[in-house]
C-alpha positions, 0 to 999 in steps of 0.5 A, a space after each residue: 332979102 335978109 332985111 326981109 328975114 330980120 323984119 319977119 324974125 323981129 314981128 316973130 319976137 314981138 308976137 311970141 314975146 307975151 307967150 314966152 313971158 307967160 310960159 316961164 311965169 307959169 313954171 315959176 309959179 308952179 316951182 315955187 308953189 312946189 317948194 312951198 308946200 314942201 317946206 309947209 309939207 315938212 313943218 307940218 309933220 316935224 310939229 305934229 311930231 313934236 306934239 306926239 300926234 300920232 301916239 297921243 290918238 293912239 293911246 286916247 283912242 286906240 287907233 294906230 292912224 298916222 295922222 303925222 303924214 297925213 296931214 302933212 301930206 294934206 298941207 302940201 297937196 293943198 298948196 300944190 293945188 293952189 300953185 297950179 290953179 295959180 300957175 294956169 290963171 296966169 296963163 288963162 286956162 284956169 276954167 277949161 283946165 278946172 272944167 276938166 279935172 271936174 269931169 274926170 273926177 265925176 267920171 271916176 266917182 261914177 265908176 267907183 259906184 258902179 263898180 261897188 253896186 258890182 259887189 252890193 247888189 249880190 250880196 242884198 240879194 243873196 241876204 234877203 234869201 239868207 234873213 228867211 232861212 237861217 235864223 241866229 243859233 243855226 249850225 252850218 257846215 260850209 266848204 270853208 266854215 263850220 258853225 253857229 250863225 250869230 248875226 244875217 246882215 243884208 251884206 254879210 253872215 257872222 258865223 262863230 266857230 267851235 273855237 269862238 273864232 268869228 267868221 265874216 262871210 259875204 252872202 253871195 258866197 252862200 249861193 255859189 257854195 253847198 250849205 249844210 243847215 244842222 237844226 
């Protein structure tokens, strides 16, 4: 009997060895990739910062960006990827896994659309309406603006105020509220 259990345990090692071995390999991989686009992560960001990336952008053109954490952030994400995708091939799941994420980001782009035609198609519609009726100069008087139209976009109004402040009104607002047109 226990020659028995020691037979089944030893086929057991034998069977489960290969497995075991690609397991460890596979979070060796992955923890080292880790460290490395850590480290890559930080280098990047200490060199950008040493050639001033983010005030030289600012003061050629304007921009505040924040290209120092960016783009160290993009290094290390990259050398994550790579270390997984490595870290799977070892293991021999790359393609399902890939195949995967694929459809996920497909799905969720997919949404992302759908969810922004939510908010275009009333704003085209309501601006197709709006491009006939006020022309640039007109005065209206809105629940929450009062002014001259400067500009009827398919999206948008740009309204001016008394003040010269400029107001940016989506179109499908002018359909849920009550308009005054002064001429």
């Amino acid at each position: 009997m226990a020659l028995a259990a020691l037979d089944w345990l030893e086929q057991f090692m034998e069977g489960f060895t290969p497995h075991l071995n690609k397991i460890v390999i596979f979070f060796l991989i992955i923890f080292m990739g880790f460290l490395v686009g850590k480290i890559l992560g930080r280098l990047t960001r200490k060199l950008l910062h040493e050639l001033k990336a983010d005030a030289f952008i600012k003061r050629t053109l304007g921009w505040k960006l924040g290209i120092e954490r960016g783009l160290s952030s993009l290094v290390a994400g990259l050398v994550y990827l790579i270390s997984v995708i490595l870290a799977l091939n070892a293991v021999g799941l790359t393609t399902v896994v890939l195949e995967i994420i694929l459809g996920v980001v497909i799905l969720t782009l997919a949404i992302s659309f759908l969810i922004a035609l939510k908010d275009i198609i009333p704003n085209v519609s309501a601006g197709i309406t709006l491009k006939q009726k006020l022309k640039e100069g007109t005065k209206l008087k809105m629940d929450d603006a009062e002014g001259t139209v400067k500009e009827v976009t398919l999206l948008e109004t740009i309204i001016e105020t008394k003040k010269k402040d400029t107001i940016v009104i989506p179109n499908a607002l002018f359909a849920k509220q009550r308009i005054k047109i002064r001429k």
